[in-house]
C-alpha positions as a Python dict, from the first residue, in 0.01 Angstrom:
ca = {
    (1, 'X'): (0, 0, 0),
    (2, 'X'): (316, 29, 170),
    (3, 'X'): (178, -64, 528),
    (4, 'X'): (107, -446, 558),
    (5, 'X'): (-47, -384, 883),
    (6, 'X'): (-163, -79, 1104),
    (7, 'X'): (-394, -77, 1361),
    (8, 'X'): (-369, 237, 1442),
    (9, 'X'): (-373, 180, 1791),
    (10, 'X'): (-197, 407, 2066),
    (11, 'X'): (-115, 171, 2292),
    (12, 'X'): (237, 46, 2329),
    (13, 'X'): (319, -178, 2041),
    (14, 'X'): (616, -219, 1793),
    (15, 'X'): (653, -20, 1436),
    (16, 'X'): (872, -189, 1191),
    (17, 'X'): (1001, -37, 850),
    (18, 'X'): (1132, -259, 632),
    (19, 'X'): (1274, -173, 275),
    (20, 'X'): (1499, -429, 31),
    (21, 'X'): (1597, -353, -320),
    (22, 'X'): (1742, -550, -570),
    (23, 'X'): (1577, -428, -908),
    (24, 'X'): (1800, -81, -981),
    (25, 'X'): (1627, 118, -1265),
    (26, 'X'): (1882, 276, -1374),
    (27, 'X'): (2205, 66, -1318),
    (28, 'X'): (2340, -179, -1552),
    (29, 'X'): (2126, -465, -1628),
    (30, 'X'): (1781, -300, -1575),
    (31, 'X'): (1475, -423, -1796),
    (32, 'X'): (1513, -43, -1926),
    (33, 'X'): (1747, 233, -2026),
    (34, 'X'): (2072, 293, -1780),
    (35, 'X'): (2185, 643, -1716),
    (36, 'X'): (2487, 732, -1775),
    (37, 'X'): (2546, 780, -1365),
    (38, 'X'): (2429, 420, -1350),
    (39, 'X'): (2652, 269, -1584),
    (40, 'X'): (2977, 458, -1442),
    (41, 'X'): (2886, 371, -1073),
    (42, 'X'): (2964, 16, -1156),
    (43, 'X'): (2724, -128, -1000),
    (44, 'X'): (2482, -422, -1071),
    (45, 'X'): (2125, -582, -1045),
    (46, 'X'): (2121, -765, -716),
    (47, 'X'): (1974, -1092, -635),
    (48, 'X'): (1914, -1085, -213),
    (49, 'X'): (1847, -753, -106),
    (50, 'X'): (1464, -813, -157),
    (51, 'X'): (1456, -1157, -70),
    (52, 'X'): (1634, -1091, 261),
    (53, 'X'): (1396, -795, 342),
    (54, 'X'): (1108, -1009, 237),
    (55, 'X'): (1261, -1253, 521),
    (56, 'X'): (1237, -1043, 797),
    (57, 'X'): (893, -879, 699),
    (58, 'X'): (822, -1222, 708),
    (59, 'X'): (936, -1309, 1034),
    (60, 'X'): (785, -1018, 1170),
    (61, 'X'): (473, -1115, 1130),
    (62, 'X'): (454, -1466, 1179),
    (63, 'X'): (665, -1510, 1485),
    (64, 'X'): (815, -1193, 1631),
    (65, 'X'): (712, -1217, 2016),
    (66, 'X'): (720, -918, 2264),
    (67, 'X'): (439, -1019, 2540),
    (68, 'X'): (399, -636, 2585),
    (69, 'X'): (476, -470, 2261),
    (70, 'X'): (273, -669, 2014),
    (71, 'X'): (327, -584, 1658),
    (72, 'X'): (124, -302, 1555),
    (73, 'X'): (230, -165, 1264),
    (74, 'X'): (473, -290, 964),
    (75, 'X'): (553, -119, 656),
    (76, 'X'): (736, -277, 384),
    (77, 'X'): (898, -141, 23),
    (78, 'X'): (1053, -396, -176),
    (79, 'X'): (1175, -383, -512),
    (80, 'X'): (1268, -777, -648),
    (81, 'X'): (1450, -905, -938),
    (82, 'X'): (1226, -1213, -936),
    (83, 'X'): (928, -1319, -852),
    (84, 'X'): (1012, -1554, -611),
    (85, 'X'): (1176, -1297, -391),
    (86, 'X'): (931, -1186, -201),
    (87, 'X'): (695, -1446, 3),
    (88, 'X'): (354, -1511, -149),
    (89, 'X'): (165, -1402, 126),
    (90, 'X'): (380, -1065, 175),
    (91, 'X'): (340, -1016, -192),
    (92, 'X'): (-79, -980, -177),
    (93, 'X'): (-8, -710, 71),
    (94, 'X'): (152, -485, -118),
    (95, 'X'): (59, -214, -374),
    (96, 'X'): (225, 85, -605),
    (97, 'X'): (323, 284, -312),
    (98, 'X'): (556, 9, -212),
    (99, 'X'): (824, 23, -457),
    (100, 'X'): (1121, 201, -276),
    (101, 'X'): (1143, 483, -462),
    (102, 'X'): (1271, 850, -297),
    (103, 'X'): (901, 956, -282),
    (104, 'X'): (786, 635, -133),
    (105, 'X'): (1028, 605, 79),
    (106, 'X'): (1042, 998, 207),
    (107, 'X'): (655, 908, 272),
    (108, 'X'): (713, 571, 476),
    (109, 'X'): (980, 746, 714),
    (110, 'X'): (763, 992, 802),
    (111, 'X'): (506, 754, 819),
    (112, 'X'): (684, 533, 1005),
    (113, 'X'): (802, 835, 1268),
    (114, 'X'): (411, 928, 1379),
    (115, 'X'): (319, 546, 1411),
    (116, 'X'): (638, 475, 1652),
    (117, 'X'): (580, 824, 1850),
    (118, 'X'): (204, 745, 1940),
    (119, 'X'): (312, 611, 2251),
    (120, 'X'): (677, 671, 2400),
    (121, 'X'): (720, 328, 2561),
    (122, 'X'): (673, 206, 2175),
    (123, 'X'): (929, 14, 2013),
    (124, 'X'): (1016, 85, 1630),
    (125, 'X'): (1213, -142, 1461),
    (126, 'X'): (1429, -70, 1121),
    (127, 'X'): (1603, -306, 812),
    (128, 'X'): (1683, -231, 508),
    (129, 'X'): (1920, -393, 227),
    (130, 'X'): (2053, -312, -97),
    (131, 'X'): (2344, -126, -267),
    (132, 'X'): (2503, 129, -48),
    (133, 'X'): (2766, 369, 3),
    (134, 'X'): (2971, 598, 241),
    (135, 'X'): (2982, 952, 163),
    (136, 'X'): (3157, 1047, 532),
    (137, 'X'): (3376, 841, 736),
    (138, 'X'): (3124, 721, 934),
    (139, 'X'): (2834, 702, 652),
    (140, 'X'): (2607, 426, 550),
    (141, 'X'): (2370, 553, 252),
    (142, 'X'): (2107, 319, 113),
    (143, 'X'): (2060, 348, -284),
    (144, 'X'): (1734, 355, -376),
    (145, 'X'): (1562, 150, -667),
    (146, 'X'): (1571, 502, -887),
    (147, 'X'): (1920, 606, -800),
    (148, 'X'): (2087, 793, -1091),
    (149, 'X'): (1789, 886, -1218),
    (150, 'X'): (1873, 1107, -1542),
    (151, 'X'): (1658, 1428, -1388),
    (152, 'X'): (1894, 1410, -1101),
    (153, 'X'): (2174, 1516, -1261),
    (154, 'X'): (2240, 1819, -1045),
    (155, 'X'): (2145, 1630, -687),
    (156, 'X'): (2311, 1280, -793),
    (157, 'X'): (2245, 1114, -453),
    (158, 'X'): (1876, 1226, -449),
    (159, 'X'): (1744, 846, -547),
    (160, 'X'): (1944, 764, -200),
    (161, 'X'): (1873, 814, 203),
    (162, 'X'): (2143, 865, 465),
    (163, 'X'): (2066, 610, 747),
    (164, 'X'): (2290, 705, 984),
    (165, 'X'): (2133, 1062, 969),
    (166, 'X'): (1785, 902, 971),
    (167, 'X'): (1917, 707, 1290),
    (168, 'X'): (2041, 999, 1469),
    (169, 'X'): (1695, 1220, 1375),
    (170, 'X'): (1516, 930, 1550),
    (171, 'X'): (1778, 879, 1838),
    (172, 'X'): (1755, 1215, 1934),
    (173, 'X'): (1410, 1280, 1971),
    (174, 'X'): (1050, 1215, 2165),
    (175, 'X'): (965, 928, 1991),
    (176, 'X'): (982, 545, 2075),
    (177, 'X'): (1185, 449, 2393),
    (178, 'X'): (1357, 147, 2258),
    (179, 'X'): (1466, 154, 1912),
    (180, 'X'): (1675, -128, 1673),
    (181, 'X'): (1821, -26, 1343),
    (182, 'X'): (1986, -346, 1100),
    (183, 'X'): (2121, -168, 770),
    (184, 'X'): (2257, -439, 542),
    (185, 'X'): (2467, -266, 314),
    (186, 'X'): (2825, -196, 158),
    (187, 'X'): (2983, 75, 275),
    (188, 'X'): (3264, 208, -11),
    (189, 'X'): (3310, 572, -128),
    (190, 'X'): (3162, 591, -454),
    (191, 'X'): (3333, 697, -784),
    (192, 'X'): (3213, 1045, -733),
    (193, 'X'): (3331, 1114, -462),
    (194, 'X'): (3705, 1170, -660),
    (195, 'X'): (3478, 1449, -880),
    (196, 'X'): (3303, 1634, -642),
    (197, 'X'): (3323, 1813, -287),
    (198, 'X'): (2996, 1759, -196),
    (199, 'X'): (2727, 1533, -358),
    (200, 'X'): (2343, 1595, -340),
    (201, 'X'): (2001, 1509, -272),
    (202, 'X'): (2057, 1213, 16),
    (203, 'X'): (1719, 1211, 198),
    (204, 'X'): (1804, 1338, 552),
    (205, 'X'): (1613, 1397, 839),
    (206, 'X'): (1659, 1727, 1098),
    (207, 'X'): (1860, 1611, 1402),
    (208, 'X'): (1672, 1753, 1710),
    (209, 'X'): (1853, 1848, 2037),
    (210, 'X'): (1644, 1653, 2240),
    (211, 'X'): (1768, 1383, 2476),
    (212, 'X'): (1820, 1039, 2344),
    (213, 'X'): (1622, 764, 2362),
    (214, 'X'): (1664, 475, 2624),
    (215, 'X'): (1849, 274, 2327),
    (216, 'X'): (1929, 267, 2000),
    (217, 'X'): (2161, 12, 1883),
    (218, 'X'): (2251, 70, 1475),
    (219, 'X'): (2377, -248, 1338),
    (220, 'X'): (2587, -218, 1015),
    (221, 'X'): (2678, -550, 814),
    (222, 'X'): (2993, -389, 695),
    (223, 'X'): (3275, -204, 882),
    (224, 'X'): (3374, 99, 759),
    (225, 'X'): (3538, 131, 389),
    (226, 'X'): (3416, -275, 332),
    (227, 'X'): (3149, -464, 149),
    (228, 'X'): (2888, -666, 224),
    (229, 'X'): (2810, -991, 54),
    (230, 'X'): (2569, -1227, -41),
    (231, 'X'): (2506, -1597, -170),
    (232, 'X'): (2345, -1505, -493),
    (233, 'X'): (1969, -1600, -514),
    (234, 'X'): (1979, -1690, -166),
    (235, 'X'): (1982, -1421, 155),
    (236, 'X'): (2242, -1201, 231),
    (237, 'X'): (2540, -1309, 497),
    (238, 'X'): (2398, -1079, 722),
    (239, 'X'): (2017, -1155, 704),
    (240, 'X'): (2141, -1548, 664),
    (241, 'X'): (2302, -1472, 1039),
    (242, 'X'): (2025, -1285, 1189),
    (243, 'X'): (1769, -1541, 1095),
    (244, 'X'): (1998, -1802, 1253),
    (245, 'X'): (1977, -1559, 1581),
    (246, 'X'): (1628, -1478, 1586),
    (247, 'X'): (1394, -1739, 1376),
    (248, 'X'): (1640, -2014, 1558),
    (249, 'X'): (1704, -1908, 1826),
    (250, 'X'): (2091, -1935, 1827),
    (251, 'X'): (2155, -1560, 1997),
    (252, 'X'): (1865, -1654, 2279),
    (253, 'X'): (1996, -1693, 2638),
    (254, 'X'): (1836, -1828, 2982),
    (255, 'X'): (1852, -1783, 3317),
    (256, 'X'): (1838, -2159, 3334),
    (257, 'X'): (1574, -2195, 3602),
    (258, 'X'): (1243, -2383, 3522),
    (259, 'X'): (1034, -2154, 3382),
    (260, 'X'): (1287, -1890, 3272),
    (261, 'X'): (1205, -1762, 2899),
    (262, 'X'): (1461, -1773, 2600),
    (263, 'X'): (1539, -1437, 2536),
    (264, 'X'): (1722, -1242, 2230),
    (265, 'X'): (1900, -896, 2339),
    (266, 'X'): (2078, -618, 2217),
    (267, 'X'): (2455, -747, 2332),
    (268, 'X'): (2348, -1156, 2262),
    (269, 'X'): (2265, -968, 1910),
    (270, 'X'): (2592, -814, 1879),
    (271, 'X'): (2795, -1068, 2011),
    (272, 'X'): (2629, -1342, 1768),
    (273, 'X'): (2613, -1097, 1414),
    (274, 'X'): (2981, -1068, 1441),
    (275, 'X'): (3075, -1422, 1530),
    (276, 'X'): (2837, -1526, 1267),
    (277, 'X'): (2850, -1311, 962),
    (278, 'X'): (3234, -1340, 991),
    (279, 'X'): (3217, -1720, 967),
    (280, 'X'): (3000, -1677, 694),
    (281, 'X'): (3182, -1484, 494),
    (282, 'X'): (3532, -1697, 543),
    (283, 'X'): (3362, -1983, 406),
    (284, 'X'): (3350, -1812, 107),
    (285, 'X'): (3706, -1712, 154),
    (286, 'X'): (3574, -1298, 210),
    (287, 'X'): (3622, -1094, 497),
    (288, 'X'): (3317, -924, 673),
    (289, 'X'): (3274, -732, 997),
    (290, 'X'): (2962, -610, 1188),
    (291, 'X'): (3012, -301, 1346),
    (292, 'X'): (2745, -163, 1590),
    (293, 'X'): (2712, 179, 1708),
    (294, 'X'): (2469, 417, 1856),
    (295, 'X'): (2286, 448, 2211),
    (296, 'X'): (2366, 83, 2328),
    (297, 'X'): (2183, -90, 2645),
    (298, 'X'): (2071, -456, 2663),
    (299, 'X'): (1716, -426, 2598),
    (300, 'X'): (1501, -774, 2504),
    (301, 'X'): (1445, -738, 2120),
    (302, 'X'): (1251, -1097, 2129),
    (303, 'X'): (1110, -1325, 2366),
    (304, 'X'): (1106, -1696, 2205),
    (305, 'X'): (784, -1868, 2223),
    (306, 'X'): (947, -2210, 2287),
    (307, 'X'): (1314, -2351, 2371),
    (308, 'X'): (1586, -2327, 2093),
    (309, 'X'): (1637, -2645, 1930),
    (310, 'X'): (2031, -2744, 2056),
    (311, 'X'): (2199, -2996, 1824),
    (312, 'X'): (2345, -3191, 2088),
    (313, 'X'): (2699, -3454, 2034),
    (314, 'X'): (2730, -3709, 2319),
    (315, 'X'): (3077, -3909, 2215),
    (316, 'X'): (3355, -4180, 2424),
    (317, 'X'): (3668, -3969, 2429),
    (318, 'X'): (3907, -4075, 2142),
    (319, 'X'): (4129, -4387, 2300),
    (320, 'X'): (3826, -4520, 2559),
    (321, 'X'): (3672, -4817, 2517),
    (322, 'X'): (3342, -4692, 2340),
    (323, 'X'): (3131, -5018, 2486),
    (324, 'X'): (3213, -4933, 2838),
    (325, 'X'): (3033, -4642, 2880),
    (326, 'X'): (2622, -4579, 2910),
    (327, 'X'): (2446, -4288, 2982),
    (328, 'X'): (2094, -4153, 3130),
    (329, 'X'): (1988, -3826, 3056),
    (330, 'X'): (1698, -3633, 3226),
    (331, 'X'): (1545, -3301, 3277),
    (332, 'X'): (1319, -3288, 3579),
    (333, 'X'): (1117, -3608, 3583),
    (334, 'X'): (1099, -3630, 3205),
    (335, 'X'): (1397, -3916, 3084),
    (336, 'X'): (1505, -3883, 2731),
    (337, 'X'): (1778, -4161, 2742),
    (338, 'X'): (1888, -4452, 2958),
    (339, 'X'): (2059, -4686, 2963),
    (340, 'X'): (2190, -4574, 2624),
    (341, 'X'): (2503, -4685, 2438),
    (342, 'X'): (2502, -4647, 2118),
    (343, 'X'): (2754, -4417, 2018),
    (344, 'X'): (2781, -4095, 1884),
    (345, 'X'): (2476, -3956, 2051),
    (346, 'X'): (2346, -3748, 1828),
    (347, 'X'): (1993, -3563, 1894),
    (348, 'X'): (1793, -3194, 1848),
    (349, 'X'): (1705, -3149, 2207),
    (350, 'X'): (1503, -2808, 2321),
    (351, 'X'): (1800, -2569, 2488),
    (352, 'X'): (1755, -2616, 2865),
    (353, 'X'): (1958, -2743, 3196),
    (354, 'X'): (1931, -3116, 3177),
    (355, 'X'): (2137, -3417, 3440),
    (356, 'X'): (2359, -3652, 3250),
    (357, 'X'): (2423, -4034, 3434),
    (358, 'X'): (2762, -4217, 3294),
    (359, 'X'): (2815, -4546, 3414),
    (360, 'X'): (3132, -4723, 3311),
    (361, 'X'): (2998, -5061, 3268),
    (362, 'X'): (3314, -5251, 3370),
    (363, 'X'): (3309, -5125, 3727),
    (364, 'X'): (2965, -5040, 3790),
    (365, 'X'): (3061, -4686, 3864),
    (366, 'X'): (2843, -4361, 3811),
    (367, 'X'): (2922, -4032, 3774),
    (368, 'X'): (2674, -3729, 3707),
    (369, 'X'): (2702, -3392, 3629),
    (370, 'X'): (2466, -3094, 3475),
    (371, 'X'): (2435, -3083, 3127),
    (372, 'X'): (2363, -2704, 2998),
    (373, 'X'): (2212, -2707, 2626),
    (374, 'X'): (2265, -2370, 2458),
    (375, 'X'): (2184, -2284, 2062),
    (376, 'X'): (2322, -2391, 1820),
    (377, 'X'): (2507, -2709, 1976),
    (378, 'X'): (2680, -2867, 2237),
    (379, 'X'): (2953, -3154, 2239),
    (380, 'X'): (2996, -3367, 2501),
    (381, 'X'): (3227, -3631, 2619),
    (382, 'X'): (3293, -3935, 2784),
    (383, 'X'): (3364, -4048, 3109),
    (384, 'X'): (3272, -3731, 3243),
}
């Protein structure tokens, strides 16, 4: 079955879709036949599409937090390369329906659309990943595990779904208040598109004149005309990045006060996808850029359940004498160091606001000073 979980419920909850596809039917190096579309689109089996999507699915249910807006329904189409894709437990969850074809997925969406709109303060939540392409300036189309499907040969893009239309249909509508869209795709006119003026069969959904929603932030993991990578076998740059922000915490900010939760929102989102992927994607000498667009406000996406682990540097600055300096470092009454003098300090200490001591041992003088922990890591130096 394509829904993992449902309850059915109509109180305020979140509604996730989730679809990844790396096994292609139809393109070069299927377990069957390419079509003749397949094999002139160029394009290849994939090796992180599924696994990513498998990923998040994953850390939807085991550790997405909203207090208020517990998850209530998930549905999930996946279509792997390799068994160990998808996680084990995830796997036993899923049935024929799940294989993200353009019936399945035509019948998740709309599935999808009545869970999120049984209650307008709902949240709905959307990622998907695998090949993609842009069909407008602006596009983002999602192929779908039959694209180029030999019966399609008069509505070529039929095994495909626009998600920027899909987006908008939802944007602009009565449905859930606060929505967040991730589509982890490239985004490169296709060969076709130097053959024909208009090309078929995209799954679209009717664009209502309705207000929008309270927000709707679409996050693309390409910029327009670019590609998106991925380490093969492993997740894609994007989905590698957002797992940094949200399973560790690295886009969660305080207020700093005592009790004050660790929160992930829609700028800290934004902000850290496009710092991140970026770096990601130099370090394997490639250039990618985020882009986000659509009905922006900074709404909470995810409320962490503990501190972010901070990977925290305490070092003598370079030409100080590195024995003449020890240090005491505290948060409230709790001490984690003193006297200490060993250095580097090097430590994974919870995020928080912490009080640093430095005493320069050969004058007996201290000095203090806040020390402010944020994900991923801090360096800090000495004498203060």
């Amino acid at each position: 079955m394509t829904a993992v979980i449902d309850d059915s419920s109509d109180s305020a909850g979140t509604h996730v879709l989730i679809i990844g596809i790396s096994a292609y039917d139809y393109l070069s190096g299927t377990k069957g036949e390419p079509s003749e579309q397949g094999l002139d689109s160029g394009l290849v089996q994939l090796t992180s599409a599924a696994r990513s999507a498998s990923r998040f699915a994953t850390w939807m249910m085991n550790d997405y937090h909203r207090k208020d807006f517990p998850l209530r329904s998930l549905r999930v189409l996946l279509s792997p390369n390799t068994e160990d894709e998808v996680a084990p437990a995830l796997k036993l969850a899923l049935g024929a329906d799940s294989v993200p074809t353009r019936d399945n997925v035509a019948s998740a969406f709309r599935n999808f659309k009545k869970a999120a709109s049984r209650n307008p303060g709902n949240i709905a939540i959307v990622y998907v990943a695998g090949h993609g392409v842009q069909l407008t300036n602006t596009g983002a189309v999602l192929l779908l595990s039959d694209f180029a499907h030999p019966d399609h040969e008069n509505e070529r893009y039929r095994g495909a779904v626009d998600m920027r239309a899909m987006h908008e249909s939802m944007t602009y509508s009565n449905g859930a208040k606060s929505q967040f869209w991730f589509v982890d795709i490239c985004r490169q006119r296709p060969p076709e598109a130097r053959e024909f003026e208009e090309l078929a069969g995209v799954l679209k959904h009717d664009k209502g004149i309705a207000g929008a929603v309270a927000c709707s932030p679409l996050f693309l993991s390409a910029s327009n005309g670019e590609q998106a990578f991925a380490k093969p076998g492993e997740l894609t740059l994007f989905c590698e990045a957002l797992m940094l922000a949200l399973a560790e915490g690295h886009a969660a900010s305080s207020e700093g006060e005592r009790a004050s939760p660790w929160l992930v929102s829609t700028s800290s989102l934004q902000m850290y996808l496009k710092k991140t992927v970026s770096r990601l994607a130099e370090e394997r000498e490639e250039s990618q850029w985020t882009e986000c667009t659509g009905i922006f406000n900074d709404e909470i996406f995810h409320e962490c359940k503990a501190a972010p682990v901070v990977d925290l540097t305490v070092q003598v600055r370079e030409g100080m004498e590195v024995t003449n300096y020890s240090a005491k470092i505290w948060q409230l009454e709790k001490i984690l160091y003193d006297n200490h003098c060993a250095w580097p300090l090097r430590a994974k200490i919870p995020a928080g606001l912490y009080t640093i001591e430095v005493t320069t041992l050969s004058t007996k003088h201290k000095d203090s000073d806040h020390l402010k922990l944020t994900p991923p890591s801090r360096l800090k130096e000495l004498p203060l």
